[in-house]
Backbone as CSV, one residue per row, in Angstrom:
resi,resn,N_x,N_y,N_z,CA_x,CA_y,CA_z,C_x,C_y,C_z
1,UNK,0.843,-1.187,0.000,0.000,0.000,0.000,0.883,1.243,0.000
2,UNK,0.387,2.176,-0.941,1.239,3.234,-1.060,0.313,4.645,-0.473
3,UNK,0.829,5.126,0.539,0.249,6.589,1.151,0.907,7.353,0.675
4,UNK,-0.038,8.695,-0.171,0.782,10.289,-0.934,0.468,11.112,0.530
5,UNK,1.596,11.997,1.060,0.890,12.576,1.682,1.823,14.134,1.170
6,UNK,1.205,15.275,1.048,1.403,16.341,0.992,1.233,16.468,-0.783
7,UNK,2.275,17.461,-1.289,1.963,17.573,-2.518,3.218,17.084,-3.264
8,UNK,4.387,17.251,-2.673,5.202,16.483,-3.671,6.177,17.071,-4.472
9,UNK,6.074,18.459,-4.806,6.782,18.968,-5.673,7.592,19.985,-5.443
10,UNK,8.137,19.625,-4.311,9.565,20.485,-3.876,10.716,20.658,-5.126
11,UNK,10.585,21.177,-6.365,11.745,21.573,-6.862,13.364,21.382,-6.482
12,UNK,13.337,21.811,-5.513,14.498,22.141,-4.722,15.105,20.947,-4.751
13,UNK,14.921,19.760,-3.873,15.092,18.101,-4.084,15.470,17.775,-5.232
14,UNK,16.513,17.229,-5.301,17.610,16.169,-6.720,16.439,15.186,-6.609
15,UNK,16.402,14.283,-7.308,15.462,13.138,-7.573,15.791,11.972,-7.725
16,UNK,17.211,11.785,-8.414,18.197,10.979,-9.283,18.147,10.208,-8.525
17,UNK,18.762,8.908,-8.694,19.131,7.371,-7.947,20.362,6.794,-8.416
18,UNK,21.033,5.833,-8.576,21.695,4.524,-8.582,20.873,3.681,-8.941
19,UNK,20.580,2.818,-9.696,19.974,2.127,-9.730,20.646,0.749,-9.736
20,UNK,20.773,0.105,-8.675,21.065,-0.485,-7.928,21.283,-1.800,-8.159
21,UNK,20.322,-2.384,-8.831,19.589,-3.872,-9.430,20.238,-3.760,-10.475
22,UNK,20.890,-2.712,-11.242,21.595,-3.024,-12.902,22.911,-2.398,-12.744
23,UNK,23.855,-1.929,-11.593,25.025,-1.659,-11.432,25.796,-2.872,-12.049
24,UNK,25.455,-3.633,-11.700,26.297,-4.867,-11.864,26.787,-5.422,-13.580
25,UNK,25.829,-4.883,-14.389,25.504,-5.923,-15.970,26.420,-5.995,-16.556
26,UNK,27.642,-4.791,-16.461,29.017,-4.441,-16.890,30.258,-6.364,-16.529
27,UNK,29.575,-6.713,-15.457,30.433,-7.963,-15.428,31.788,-7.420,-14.053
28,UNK,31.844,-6.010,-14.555,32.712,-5.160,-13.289,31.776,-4.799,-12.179
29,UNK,31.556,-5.010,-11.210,31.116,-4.632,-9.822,31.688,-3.561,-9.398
30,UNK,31.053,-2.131,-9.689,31.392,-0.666,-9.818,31.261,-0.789,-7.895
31,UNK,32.354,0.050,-7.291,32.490,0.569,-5.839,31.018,1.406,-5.665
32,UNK,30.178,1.847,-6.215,28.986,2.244,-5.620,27.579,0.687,-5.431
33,UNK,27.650,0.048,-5.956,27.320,-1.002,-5.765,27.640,-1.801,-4.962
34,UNK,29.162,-2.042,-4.314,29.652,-2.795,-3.478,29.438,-1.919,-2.324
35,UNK,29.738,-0.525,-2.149,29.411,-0.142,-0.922,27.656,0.187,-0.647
36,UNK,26.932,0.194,-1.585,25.254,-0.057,-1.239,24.810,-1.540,-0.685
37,UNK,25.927,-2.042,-1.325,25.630,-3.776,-0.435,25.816,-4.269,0.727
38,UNK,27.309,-3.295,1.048,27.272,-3.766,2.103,27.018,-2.592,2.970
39,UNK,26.467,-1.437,3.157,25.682,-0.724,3.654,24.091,-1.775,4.227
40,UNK,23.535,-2.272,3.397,22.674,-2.998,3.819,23.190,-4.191,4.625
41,UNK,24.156,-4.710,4.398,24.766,-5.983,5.328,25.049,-5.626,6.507
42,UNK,25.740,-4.377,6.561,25.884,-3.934,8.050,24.442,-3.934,8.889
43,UNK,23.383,-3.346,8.377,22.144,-3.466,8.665,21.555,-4.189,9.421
44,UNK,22.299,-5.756,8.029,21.033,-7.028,8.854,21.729,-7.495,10.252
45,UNK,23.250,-6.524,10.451,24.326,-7.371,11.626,23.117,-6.757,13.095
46,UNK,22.398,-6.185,13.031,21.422,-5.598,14.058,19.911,-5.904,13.703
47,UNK,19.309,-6.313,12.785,18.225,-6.537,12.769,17.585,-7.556,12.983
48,UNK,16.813,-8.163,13.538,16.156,-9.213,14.296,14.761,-8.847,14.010
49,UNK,14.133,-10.349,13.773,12.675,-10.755,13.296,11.943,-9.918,14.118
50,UNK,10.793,-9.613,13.347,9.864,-8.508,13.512,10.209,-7.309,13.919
51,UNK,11.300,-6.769,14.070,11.758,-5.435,14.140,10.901,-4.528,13.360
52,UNK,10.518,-3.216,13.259,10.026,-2.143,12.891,11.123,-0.983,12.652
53,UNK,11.281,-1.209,11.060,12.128,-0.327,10.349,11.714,0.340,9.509
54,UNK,11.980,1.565,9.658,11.815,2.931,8.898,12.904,3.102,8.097
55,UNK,12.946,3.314,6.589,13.826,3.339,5.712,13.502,4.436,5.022
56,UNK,14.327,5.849,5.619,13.963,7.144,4.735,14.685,7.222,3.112
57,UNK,14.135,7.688,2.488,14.876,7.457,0.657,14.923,5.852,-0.118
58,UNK,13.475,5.596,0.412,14.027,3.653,-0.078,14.069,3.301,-1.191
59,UNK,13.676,4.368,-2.409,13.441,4.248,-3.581,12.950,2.851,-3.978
60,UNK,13.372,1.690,-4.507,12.503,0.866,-4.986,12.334,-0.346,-3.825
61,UNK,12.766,-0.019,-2.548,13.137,-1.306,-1.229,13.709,-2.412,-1.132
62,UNK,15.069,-1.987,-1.416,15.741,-2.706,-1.540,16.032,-3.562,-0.291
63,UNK,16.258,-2.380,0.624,16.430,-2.606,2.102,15.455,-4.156,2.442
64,UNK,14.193,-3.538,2.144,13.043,-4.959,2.561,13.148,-6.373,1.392
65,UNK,13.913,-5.802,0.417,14.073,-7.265,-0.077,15.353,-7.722,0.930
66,UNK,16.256,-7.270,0.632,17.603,-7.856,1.694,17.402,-8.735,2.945
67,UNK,16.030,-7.988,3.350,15.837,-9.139,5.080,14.694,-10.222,4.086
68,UNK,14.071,-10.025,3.347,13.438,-11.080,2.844,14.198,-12.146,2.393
69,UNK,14.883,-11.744,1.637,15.647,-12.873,0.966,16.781,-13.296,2.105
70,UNK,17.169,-12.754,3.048,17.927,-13.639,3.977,16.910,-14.266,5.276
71,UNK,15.466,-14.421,5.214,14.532,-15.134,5.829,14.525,-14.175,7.394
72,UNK,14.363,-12.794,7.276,13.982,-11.573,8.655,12.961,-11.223,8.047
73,UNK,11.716,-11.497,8.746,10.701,-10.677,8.830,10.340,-9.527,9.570
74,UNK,10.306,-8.640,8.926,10.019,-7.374,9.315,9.050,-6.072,9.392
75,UNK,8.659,-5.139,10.090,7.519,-4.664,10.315,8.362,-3.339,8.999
76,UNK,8.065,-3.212,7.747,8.841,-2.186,6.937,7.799,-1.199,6.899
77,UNK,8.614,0.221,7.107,8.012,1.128,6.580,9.095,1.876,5.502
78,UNK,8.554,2.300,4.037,9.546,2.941,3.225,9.000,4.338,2.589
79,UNK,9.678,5.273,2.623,9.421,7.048,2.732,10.158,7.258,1.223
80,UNK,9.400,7.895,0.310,10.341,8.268,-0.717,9.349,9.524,-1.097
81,UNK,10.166,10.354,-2.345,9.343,11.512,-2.741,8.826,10.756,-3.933
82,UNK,9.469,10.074,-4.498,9.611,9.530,-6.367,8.418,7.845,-6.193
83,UNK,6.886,8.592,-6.507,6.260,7.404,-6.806,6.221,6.264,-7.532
84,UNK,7.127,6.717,-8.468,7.605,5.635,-9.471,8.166,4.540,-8.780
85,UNK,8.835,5.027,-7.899,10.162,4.285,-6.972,9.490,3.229,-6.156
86,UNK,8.425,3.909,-5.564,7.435,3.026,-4.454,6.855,1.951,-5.163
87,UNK,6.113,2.628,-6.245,5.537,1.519,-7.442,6.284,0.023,-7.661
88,UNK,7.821,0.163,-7.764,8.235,-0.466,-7.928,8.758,-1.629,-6.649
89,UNK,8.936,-0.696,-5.219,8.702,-1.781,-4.195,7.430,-1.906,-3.593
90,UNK,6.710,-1.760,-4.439,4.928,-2.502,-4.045,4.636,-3.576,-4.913
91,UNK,5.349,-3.562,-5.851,5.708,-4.960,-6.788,6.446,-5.836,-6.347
92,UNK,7.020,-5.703,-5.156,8.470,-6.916,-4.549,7.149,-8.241,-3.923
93,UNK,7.449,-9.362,-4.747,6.436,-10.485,-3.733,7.455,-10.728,-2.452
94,UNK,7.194,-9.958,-1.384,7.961,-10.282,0.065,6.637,-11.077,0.454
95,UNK,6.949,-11.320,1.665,5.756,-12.417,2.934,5.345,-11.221,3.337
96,UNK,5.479,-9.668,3.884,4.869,-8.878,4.541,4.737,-7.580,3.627
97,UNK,3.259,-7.131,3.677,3.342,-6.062,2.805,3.970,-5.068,3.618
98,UNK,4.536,-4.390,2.698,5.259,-2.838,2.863,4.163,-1.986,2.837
99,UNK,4.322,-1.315,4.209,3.943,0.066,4.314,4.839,1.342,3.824
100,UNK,4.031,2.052,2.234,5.149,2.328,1.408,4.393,4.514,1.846
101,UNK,5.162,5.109,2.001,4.844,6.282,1.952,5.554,7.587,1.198
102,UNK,4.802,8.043,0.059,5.377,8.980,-0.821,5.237,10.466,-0.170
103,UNK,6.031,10.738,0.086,6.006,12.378,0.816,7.718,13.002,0.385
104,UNK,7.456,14.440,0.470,8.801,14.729,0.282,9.053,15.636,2.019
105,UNK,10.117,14.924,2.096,10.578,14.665,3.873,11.524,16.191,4.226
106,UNK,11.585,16.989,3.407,11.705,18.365,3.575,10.614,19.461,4.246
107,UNK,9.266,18.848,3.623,7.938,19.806,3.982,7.430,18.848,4.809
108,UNK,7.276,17.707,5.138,6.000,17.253,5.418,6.358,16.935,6.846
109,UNK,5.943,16.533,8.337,6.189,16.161,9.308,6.231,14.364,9.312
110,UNK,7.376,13.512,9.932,7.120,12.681,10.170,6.182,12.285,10.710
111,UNK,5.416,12.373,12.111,4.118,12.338,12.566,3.348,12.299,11.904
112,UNK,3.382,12.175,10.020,2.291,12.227,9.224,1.591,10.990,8.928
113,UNK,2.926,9.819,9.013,2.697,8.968,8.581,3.325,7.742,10.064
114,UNK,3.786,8.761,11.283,4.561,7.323,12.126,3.527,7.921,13.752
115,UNK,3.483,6.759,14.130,2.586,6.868,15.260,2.921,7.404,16.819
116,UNK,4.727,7.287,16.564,5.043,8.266,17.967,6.173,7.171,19.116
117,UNK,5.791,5.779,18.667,6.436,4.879,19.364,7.851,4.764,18.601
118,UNK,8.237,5.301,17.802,9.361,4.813,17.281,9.680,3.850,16.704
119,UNK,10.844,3.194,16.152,11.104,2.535,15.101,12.272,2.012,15.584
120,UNK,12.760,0.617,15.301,13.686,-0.323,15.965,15.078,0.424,15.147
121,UNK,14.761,0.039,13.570,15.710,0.502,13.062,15.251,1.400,11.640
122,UNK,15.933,2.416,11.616,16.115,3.938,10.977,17.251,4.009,10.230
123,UNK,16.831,3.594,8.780,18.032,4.116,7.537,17.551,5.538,6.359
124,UNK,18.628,5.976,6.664,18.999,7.173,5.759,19.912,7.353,4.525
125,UNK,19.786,5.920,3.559,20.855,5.814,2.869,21.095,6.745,1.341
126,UNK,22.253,7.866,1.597,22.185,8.319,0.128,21.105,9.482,-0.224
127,UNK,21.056,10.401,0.901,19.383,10.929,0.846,20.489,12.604,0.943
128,UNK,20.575,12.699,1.724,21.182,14.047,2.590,21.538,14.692,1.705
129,UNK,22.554,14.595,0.540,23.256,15.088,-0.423,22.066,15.756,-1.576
130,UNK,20.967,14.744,-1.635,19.923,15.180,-2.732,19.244,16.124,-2.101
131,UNK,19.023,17.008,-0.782,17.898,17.834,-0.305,18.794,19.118,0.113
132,UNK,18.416,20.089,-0.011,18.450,21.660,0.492,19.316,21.700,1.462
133,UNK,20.973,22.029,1.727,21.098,22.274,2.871,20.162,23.116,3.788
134,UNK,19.636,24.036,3.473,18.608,24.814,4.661,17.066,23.890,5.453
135,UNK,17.315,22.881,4.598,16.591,21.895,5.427,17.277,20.903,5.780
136,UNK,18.473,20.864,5.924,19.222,19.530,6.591,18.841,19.307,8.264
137,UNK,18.968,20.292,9.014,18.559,20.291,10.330,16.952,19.545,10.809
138,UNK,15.927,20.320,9.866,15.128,19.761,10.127,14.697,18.135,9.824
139,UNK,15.124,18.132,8.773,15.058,16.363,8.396,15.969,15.449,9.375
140,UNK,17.249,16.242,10.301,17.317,15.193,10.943,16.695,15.394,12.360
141,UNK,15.934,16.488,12.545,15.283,16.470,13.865,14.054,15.328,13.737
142,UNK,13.703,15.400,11.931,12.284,14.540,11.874,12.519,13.082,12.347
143,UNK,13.890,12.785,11.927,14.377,11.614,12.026,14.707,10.847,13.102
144,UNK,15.192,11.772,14.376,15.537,11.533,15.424,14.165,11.664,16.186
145,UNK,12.722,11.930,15.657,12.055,11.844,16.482,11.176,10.697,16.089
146,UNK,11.605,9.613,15.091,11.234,8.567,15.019,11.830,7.526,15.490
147,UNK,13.262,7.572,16.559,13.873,7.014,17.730,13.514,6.548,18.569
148,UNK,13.257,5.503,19.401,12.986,5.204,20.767,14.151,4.813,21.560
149,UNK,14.517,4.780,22.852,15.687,4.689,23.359,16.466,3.605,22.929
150,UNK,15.893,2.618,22.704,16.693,1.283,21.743,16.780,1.372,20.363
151,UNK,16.818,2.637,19.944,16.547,2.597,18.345,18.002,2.114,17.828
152,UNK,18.490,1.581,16.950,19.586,2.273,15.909,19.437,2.808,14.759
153,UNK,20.182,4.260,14.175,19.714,4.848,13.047,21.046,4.589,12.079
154,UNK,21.273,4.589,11.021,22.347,4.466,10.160,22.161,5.496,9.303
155,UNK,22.764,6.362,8.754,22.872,7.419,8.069,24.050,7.709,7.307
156,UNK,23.881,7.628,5.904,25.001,7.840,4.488,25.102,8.559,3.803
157,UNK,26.426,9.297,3.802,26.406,10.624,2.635,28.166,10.753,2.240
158,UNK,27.678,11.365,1.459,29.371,11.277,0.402,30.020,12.343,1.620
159,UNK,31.501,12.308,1.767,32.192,12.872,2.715,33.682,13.728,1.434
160,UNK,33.275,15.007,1.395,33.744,15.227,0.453,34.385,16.814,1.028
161,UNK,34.889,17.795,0.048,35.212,18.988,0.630,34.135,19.839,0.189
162,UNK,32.358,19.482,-0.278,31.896,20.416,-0.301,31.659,21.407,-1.566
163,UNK,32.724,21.311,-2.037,32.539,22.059,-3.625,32.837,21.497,-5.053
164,UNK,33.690,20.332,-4.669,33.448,19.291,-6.380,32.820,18.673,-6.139
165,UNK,31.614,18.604,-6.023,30.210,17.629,-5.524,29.895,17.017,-6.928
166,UNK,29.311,15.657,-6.699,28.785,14.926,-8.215,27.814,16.044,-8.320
167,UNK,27.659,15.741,-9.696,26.737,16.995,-10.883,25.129,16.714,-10.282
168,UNK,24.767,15.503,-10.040,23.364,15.550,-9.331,23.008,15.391,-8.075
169,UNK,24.215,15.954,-7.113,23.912,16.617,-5.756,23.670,17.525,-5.593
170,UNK,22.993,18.130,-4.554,22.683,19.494,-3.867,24.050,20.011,-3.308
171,UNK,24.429,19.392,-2.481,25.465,19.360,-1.291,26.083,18.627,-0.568
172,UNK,27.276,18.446,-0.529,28.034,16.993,-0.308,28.767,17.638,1.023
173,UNK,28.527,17.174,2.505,28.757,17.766,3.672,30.480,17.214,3.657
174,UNK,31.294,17.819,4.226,32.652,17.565,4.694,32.421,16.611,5.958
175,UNK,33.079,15.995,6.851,33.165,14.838,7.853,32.410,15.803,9.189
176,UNK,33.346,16.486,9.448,33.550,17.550,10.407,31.945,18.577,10.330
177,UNK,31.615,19.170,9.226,30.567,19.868,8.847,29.082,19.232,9.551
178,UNK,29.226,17.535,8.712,27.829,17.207,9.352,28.163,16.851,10.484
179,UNK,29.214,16.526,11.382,29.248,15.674,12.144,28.721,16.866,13.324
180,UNK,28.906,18.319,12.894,28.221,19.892,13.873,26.881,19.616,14.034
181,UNK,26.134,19.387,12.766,24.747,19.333,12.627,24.266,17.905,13.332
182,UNK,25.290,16.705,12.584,24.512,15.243,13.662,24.400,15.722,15.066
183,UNK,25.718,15.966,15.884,25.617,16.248,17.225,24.088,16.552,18.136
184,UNK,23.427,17.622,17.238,22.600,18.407,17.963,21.424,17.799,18.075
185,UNK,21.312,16.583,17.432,19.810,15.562,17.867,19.975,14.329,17.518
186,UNK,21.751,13.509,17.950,21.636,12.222,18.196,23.126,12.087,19.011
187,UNK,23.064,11.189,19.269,24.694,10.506,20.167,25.350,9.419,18.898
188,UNK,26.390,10.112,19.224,27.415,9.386,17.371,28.109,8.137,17.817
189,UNK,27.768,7.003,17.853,28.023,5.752,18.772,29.434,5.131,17.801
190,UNK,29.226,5.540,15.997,30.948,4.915,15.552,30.620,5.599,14.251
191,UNK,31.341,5.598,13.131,30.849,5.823,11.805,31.957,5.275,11.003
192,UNK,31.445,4.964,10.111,33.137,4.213,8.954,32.915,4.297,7.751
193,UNK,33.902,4.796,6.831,33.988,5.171,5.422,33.330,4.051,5.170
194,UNK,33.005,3.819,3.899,31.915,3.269,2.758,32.584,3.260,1.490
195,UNK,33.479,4.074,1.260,34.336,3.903,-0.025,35.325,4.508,-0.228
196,UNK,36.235,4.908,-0.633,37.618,5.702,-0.263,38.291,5.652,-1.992
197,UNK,38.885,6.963,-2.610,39.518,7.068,-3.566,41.149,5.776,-3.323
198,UNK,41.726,5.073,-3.637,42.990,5.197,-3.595,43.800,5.980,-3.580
199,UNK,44.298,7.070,-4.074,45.009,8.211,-4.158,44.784,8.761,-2.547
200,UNK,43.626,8.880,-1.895,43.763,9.767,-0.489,43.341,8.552,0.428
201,UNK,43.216,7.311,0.140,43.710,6.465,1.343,45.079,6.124,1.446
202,UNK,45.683,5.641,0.584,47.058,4.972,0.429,48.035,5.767,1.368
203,UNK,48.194,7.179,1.182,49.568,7.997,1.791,49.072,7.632,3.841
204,UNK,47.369,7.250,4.021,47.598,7.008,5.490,47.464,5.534,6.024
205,UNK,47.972,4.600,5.285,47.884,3.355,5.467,48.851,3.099,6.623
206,UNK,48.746,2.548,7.671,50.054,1.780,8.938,50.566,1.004,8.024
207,UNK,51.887,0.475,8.573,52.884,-0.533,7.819,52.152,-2.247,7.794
208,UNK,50.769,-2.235,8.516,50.326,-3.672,8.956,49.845,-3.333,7.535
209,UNK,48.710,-2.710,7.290,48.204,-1.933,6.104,48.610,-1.920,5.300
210,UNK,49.592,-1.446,4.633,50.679,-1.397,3.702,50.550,-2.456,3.144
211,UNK,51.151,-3.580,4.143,51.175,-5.025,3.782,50.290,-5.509,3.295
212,UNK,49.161,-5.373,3.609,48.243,-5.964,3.013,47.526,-5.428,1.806
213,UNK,47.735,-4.451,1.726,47.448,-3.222,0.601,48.212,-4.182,-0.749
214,UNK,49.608,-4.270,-0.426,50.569,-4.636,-1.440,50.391,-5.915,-2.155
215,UNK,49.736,-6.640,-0.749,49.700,-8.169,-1.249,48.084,-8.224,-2.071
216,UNK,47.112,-7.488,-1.687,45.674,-8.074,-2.531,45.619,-7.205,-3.429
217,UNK,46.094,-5.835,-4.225,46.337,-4.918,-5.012,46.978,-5.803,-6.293
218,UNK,47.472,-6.577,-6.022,47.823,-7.624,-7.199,47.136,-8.781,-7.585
219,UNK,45.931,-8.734,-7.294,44.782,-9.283,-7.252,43.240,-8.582,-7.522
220,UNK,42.939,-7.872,-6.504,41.689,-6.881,-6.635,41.494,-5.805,-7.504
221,UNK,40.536,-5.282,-8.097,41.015,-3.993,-8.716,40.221,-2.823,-7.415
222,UNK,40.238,-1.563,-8.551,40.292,-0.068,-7.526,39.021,-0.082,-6.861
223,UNK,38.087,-1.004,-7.432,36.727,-0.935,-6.979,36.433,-1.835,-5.928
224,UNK,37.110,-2.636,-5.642,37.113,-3.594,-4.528,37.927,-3.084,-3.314
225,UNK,39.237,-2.244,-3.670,39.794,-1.580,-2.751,39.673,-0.397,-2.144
226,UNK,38.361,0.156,-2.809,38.021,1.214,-2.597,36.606,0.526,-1.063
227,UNK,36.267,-0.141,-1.199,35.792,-0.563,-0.133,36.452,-1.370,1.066
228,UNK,37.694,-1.806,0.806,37.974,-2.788,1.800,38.875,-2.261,2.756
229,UNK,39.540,-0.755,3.235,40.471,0.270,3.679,39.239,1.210,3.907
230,UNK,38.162,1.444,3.133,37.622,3.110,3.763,37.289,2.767,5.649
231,UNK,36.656,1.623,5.949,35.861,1.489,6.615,36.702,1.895,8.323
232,UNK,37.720,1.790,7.706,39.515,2.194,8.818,39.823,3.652,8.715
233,UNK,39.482,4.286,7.624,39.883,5.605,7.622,38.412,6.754,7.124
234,UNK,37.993,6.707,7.526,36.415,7.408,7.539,36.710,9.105,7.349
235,UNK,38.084,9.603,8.065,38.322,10.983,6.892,38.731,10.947,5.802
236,UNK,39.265,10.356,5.402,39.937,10.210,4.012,38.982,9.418,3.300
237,UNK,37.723,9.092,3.746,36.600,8.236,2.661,35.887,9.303,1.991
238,UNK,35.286,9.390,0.941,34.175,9.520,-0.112,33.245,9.716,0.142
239,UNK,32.807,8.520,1.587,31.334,8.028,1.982,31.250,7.711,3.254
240,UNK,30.603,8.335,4.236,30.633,7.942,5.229,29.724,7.313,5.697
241,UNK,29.557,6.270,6.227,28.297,5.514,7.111,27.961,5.934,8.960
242,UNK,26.971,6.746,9.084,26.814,7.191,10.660,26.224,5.995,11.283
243,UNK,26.175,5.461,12.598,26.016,4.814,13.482,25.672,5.832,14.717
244,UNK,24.381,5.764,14.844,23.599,6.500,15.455,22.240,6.250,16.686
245,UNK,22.516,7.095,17.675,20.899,6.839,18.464,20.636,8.034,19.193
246,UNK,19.663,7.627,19.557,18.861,8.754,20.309,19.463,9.573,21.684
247,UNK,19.735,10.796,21.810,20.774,11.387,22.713,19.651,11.164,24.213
């Protein structure tokens, strides 16, 4: 079931996606694909049957296939602006229907669509960069007030300097930048790169590092190593993954 609530047409909001399900067809497994995968794997390392998860930006739900197909049933709720997107995870044959809600999460209040008890687990994957900095604050106050004291929230955005931003971002926060704005309505429990250039991981590798750098580099290519080092050096990543709860 898909709920519209408000009107939808915030301009302002990027729209664009990854599309996720056809990264792969190349035969090369592109580093935005490997780190959307295992963004969700980290996920299922906390999620437990019948949990109640809120997945802000779910575009087509991917998230709720992932616990389906590894046999977690789950209470899903998925928030997107792009009905097309929902359309397409209201078509997933899972065991539990998705509670799918089209709103754009800049204007509209969470309370529109969540009942006040909170949500076990809270993903934000890939969203932040597409919306208004002048509404960044509020989307994560909306967010943090769909928390309950046991919540965990996960939250992903490119970690960049801010001004060579990809062509269909709004705004790509620096480490330090969001980490001002997370502070003020959650407790930052760990966070770890998601993908990392080679060129600005390599010069801070330890000598244990090194070693191992040297030995699977003759093996892996840039797209595999671009995930397997960020998750150690989270300033020098691309992408950061937040690990998050309620202050």
């Amino acid at each position: 079931m898909i709920r519209k609530i408000g009107k939808m047409k915030n301009a302002s909001c990027n729209k664009t996606h990854l599309d996720i399900e056809k990264a792969a067809d190349r035969g090369i497994i592109h580093r935005d694909y490997l780190a959307h995968s295992l963004r969700w794997t980290h996920v299922m390392k906390y999620l437990k049957p019948n949990m109640r998860v809120l997945d802000i930006g779910c575009a087509s739900g991917m998230l709720a296939q992932v616990a389906y197909v590894n046999k977690i049933s789950i209470d899903y709720t998925g928030v997107d602006i792009r009905l097309a997107q929902l359309e397409i995870a209201e078509q997933r044959k899972l065991k539990n229907e998705l509670d799918l809600v089209c709103m754009d999460i800049t204007e509209e209040p969470f309370s529109s669509f969540s009942d006040g008890s909170g949500y076990d687990i809270v993903t934000c994957f890939e969203v932040l960069e597409h919306i208004p900095e002048s509404s960044l604050d509020r989307v994560l106050s909306e967010i943090s007030s769909c928390l309950h004291d046991d919540s965990k929230c996960f939250i992903s955005t490119p970690n960049y300097n801010g001004k060579d931003k990809a062509a269909n971002h709004i705004h790509e926060y620096e480490m330090n930048e969001l980490m001002r704005h997370l502070v003020k309505h959650f407790k930052i429990v760990e966070y770890f790169g998601t993908f990392a250039s080679m060129s600005d991981i390599e010069p801070v590798l330890s000598i244990h590092e090194q070693y191992c750098w040297s030995k699977l580099k003759r093996y892996y290519d840039s797209n595999v190593f671009s995930v397997l080092f960020a998750p150690m050096h989270p300033r020098e990543s691309r992408n950061i993954l937040w690990h998050l709860e309620k202050i």
